[in-house]
Each structure stands twice: as C-alpha cells, then as structure tokens.
C-alpha positions as CSV (number, residue, x, y, z in Angstrom):
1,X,14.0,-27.0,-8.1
2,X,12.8,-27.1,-11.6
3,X,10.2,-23.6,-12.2
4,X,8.2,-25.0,-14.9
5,X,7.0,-27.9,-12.4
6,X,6.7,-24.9,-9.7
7,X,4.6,-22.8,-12.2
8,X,2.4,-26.0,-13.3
9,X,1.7,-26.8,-9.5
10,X,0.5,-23.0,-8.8
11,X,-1.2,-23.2,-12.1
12,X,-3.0,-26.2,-11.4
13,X,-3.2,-24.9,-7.2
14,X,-5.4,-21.5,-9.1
15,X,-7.2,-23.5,-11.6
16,X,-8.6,-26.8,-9.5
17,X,-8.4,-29.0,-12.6
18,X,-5.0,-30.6,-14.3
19,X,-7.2,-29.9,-17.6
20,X,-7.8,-26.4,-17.1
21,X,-4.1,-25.5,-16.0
22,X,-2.8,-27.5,-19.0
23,X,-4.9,-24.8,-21.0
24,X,-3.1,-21.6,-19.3
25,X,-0.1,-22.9,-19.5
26,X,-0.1,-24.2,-23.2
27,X,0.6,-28.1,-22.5
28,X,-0.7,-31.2,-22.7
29,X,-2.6,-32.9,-19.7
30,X,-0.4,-35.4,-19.6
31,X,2.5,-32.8,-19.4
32,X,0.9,-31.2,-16.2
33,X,0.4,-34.6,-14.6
34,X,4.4,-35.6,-15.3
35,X,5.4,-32.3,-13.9
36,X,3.5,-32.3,-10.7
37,X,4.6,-36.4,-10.2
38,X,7.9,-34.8,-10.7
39,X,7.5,-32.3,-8.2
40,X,6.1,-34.4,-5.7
41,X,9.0,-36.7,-6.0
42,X,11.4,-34.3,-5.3
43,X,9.3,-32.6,-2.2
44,X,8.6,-36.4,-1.2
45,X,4.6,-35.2,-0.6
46,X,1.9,-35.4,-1.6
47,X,0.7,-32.1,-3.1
48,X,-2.9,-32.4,-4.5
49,X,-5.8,-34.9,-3.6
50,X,-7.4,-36.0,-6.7
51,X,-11.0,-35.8,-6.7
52,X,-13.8,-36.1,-9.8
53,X,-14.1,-32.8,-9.7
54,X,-10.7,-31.7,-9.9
55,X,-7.5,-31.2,-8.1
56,X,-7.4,-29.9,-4.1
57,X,-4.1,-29.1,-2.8
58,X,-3.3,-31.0,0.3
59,X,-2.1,-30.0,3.7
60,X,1.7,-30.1,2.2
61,X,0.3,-28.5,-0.9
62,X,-1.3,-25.4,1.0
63,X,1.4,-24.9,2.6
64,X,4.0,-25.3,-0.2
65,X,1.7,-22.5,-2.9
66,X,2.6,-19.5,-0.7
67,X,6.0,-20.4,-1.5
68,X,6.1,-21.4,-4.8
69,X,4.4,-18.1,-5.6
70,X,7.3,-16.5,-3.7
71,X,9.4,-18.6,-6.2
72,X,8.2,-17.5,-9.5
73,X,8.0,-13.8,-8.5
74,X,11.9,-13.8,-7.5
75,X,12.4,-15.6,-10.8
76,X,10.5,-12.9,-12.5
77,X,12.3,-10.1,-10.8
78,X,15.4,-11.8,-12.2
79,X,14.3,-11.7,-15.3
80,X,13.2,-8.0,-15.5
81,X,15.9,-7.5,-14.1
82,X,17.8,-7.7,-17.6
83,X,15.3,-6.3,-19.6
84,X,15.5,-2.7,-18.8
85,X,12.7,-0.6,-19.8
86,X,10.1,-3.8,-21.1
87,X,8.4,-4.4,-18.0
88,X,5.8,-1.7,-16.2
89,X,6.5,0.9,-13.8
90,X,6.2,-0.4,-10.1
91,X,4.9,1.8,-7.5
92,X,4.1,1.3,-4.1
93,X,0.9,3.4,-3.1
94,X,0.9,1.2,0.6
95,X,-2.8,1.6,0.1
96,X,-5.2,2.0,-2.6
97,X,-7.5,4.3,-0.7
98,X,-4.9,7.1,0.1
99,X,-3.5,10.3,-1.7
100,X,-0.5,8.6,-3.4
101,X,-3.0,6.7,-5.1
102,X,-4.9,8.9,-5.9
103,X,-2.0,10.8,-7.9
104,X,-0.6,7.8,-9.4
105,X,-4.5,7.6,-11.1
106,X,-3.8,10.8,-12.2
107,X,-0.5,10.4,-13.8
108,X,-2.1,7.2,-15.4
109,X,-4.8,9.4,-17.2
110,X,-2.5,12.0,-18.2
111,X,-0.1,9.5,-19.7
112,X,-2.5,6.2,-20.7
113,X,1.0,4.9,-22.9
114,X,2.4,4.0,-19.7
115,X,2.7,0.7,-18.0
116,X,2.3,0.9,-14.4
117,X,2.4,-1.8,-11.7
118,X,0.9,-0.2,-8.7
119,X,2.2,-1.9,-5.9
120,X,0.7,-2.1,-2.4
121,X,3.8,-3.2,0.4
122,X,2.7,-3.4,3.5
123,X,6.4,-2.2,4.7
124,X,7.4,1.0,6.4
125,X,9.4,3.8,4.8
126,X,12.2,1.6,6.1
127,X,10.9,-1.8,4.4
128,X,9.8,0.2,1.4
129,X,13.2,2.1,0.9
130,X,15.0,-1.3,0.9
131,X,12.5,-2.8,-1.7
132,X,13.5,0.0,-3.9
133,X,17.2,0.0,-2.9
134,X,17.1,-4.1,-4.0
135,X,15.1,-3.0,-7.2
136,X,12.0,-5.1,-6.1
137,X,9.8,-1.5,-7.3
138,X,11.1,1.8,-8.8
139,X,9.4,3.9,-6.4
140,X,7.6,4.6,-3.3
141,X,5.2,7.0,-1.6
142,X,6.1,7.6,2.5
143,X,6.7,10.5,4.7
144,X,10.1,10.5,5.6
145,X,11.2,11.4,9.4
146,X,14.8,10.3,8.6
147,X,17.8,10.7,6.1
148,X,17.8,8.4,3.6
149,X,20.6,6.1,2.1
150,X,23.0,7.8,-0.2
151,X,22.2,5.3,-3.4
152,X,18.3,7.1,-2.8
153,X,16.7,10.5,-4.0
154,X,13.7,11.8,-2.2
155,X,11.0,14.6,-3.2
156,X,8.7,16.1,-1.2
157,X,5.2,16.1,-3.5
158,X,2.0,15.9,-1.4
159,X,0.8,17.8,1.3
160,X,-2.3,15.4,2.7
161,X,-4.5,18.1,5.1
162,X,-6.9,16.1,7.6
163,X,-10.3,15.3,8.4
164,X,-12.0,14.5,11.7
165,X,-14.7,11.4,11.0
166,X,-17.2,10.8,13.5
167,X,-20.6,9.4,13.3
168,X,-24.3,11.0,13.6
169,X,-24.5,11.1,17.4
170,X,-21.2,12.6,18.6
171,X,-21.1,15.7,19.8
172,X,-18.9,17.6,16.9
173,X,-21.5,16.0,14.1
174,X,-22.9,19.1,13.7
175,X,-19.5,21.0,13.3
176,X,-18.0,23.0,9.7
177,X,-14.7,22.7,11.2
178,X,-12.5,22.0,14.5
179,X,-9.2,23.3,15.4
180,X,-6.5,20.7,16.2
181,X,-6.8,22.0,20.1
182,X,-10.2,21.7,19.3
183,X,-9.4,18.0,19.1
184,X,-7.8,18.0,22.5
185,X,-10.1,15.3,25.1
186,X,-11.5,13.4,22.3
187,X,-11.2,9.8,21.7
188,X,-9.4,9.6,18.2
189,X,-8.9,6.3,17.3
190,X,-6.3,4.4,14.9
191,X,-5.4,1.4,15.8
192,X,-2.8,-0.6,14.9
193,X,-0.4,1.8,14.2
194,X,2.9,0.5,15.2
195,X,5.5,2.4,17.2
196,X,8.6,3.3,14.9
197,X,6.9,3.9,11.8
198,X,6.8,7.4,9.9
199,X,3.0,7.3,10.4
200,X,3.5,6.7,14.0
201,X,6.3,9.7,14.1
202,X,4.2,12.0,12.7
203,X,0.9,11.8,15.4
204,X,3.3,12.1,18.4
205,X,4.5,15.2,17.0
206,X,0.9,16.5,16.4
207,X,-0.5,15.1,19.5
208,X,2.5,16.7,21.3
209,X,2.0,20.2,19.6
210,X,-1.8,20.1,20.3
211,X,-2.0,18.1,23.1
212,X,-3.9,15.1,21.5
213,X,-4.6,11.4,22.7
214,X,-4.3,8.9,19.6
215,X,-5.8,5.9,21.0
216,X,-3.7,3.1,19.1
217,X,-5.2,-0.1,21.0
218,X,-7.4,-2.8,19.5
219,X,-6.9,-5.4,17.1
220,X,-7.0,-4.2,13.5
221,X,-10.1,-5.6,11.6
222,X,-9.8,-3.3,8.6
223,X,-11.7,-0.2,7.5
224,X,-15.0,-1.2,7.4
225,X,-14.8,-2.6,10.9
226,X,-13.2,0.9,11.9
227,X,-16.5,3.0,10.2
228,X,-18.7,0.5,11.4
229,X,-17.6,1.3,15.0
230,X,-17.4,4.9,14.5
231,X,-20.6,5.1,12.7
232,X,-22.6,3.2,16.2
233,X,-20.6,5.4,18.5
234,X,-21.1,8.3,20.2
235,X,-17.5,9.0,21.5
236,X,-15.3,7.3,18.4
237,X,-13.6,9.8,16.1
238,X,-10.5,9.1,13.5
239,X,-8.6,11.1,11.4
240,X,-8.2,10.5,7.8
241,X,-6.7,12.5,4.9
242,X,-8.5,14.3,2.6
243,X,-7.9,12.8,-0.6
244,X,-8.0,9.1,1.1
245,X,-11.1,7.4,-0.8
246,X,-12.9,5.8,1.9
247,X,-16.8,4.3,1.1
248,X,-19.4,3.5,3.3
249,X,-23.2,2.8,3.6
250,X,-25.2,6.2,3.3
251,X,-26.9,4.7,6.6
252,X,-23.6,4.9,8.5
253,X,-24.3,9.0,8.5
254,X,-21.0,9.3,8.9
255,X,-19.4,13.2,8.7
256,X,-16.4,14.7,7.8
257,X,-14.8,17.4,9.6
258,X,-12.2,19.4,7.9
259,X,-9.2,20.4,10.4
260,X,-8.4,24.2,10.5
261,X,-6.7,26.7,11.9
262,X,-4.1,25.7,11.3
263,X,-4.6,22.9,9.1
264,X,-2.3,19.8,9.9
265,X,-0.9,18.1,6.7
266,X,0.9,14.9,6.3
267,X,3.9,15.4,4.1
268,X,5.0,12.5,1.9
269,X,7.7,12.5,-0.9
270,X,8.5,10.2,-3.9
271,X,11.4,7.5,-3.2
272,X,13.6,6.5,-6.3
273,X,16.8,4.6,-6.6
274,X,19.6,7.1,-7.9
275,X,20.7,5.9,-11.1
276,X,17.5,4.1,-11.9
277,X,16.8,4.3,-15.7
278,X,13.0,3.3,-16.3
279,X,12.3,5.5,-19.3
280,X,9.0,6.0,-17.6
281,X,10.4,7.0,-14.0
282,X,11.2,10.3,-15.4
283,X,7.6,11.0,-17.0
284,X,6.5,10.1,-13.4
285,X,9.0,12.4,-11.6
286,X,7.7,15.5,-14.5
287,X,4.3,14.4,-13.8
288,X,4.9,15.2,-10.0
289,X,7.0,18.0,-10.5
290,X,3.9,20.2,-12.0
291,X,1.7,19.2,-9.0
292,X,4.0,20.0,-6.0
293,X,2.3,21.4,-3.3
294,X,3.3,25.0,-2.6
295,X,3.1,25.3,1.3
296,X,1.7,28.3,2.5
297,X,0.2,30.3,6.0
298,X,-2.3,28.4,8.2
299,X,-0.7,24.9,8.3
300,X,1.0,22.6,10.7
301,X,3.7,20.3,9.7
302,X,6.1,18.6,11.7
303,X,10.0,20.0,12.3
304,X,11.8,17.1,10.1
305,X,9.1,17.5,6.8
306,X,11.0,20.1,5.9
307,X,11.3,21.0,1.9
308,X,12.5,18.5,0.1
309,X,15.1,18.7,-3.1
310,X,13.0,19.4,-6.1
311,X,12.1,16.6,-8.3
C-alpha cells in the first residue's frame, strides 16, 4: 500500500477539504485528488463523499482512518527507529492526572532542552513492558508486582501516599485524617479496575491488611462522572493519590482526606530497555535519581514493592 496516498487520505480525513490537505502536505490539489483515486482503486471503495463544502469520509472511509493512522505511526516508528537520538523522548505516564506526570513536568522544567513525547498507553505494566521491550517508548511508569524480563531494568522512584475523597454530606467530611482501619465498612469506590493488573494487586493487598471493601462494579464513565457521583453522595468515597491532579467544580464541596497512621503508599518504578541509548534517557534516569523517595516509619507498602536497584 503506497504511504503517501495513506498520509494524503488521513490528511484530507483531518482537514475536510482536498484544498486544505493539499496545503499541509505541500502538493497540488490535483495531486491529492490522484492519490485518493489511487487509493480508492486499490481498496475498491469509496472513501470520501464529495460535498460543496468539502470532503466527508464515508462508511468505508471511517472505518479505514483508524487504520491508516495505525499505518503511518508503524512507519514512523520504523523510521526512528534508525535515527538514534533525533526524535523525542517517549514516556508513558498511563495518565496525565497522576504522579508520574507530575514528575515527568518536573524533569521537563529542569531540563527545557529536552524533547519529550509523553505518552499515555492504556496497557498494564504487562502491555507497557512489551511496548518498551519492542521500542514502541523508552520508558514507563507502573508498579511492579512481578519480575521483569531480563532485556529490562527497573527503579523504584515514587512513593504515591493516599487520600480518601468524599463529598460534603458523608459522615468522615468533617475528618483531618482516617486510619486505613479507619476505612474498614466504607463504600470506596473504583470502578473498572480490572482483575490482573498491578493496580488491582496492590488494593487486595491493602484491603486484605486492613480489611477493606474496594467496590470495583459499574461501568467506567471517566473522572468527572466518578466526582460527580461522589460529590451527590452521602455513602461514596474513592481513594486517589496525592500528587494525582484531579479538578472539579468548587460546588462539588468535595474533601480530601489524608490516610495516616500508617500511611499507605503506591510504589511505582521507571521501566527502561537495557541497552537503550537515547542520549536523553540518562538525563531522565539522573533526574529521578535525586528525587527518590527515602522510605521511612509510619507507612504501609505491600510485601513484593520492595527496594528497587538504584537508578
């Protein structure tokens, strides 16, 4: 399948107008037009309806762009592939909102010179250690329950304590802080978290040291759905970490409990492939190095976060 005509159709797919997409991609109109004729031979469909307004993709044509994305982002792994040290730095956060990200901002703003490519995989520590193992990123953020593969080196670097979140009218509003028995009869809610995961391995060990019920059932409707809920409930709690940068309307009322005595902590380490030579890597693994948490009396971690090689 010929790329250019694959770019040209997401191009035009993103743009809505042949004109337009011939502009991004530094072509003729006619050019664009040849290439998606082209392309639509070969698929034998039809890919966009042409309109005076512009171009809409059609049934085939939605259902071809996911792919053809897919296509051009192997082809661009391929070709960083060969060109060591020119692209960015890709690291996997899993979410935006949570400590890793918040550390990665960090490092940014210490060292600005730096290309970074945060990435957001929706994987596991299993699905993300095999992204890194096939080079798809250069690192990862995940607690780690298991041993890893020899070709990868892991580093223990956050500690994330808890929170307790509950809205204006349950009964621990009011509270400075709760002990994790403390926690024992509530309704803490996190759905969605599938069974298998690291996440998943690290509340049955808390809920199994303190006695806890994690109430994992419900569909998942995001965030905001989540502090919406909590915020109109008088029963709803969740537990969140710290650093984990979650907004929300000041009439939610929402508060935030911090978890004492002792406090539990997620521990998560820094995934790298060995032998991995991204001149920036290094600066990254440095970066962390200075910040690793020193674990001390008064917390709770689970039996298999135990230290991790230094960095």
């Amino acid at each position: 399948m010929d790329l250019e005509a694959v770019r040209t159709f997401v191009a035009v797919a993103e743009a809505g107008q042949f004109q337009e997409a011939a502009v991004t991609l530094g072509i003729t109109q006619q050019a664009v037009s040849k290439r998606i004729a082209a392309l639509e031979r070969e698929l034998e469909v039809l890919l966009f309806t042409r309109t005076p307004r512009g171009a809409r993709p059609t049934i085939d044509g939605q259902a071809f762009l996911p792919h053809a994305r897919e296509l051009l982002r192997v082809a661009d792994r391929a070709d960083a592939s060969v060109r060591k040290g020119r692209r960015p730095l890709r690291v996997d956060v899993h979410s935006r909102r949570i400590a890793p990200a918040v550390l990665l901002q960090e490092f940014y703003r210490a060292h600005p010179e730096v290309e970074l490519d945060v990435i957001t995989l929706t994987a596991d520590v299993h699905g993300a250690i095999a992204a890194v193992e096939a080079g798809t990123i250069d690192a990862t953020f995940h607690a780690v329950p298991m041993p890893t593969p020899a070709s990868i080196r892991a580093a223990h670097v956050i500690d994330e304590p808890h929170e307790l979140l509950v809205g204006p009218r349950h009964p621990l509003a009011g509270a400075r802080e709760i002990t994790p028995r403390g926690l024992a009869g509530l309704r803490i809610w996190m759905p969605g978290m599938a069974a298998g995961t690291e996440w998943a391995a690290y509340y049955e060990e808390l809920s199994a040291a303190f006695g806890l019920t994690i109430d994992v059932l419900g569909p998942v409707f995001g965030y905001e759905a989540l502090l919406a809920e909590i915020a109109d409930s008088a029963d709803l709690g969740t537990l969140k970490g710290a650093s984990s940068r979650y907004l929300w309307p000041d009439s939610y009322g929402l508060r935030l409990i911090p978890v004492r005595n002792p406090s539990p902590v997620y521990p998560m380490s820094i995934l790298w492939r060995a032998g991995n030579s991204h001149p920036a890597l290094r600066k990254l693994r440095e970066f962390l190095e200075t910040r690793k948490p020193l674990r001390a009396a008064g917390i709770w971690t689970p039996a298999w976060s135990g230290a991790r090689p230094g960095l």
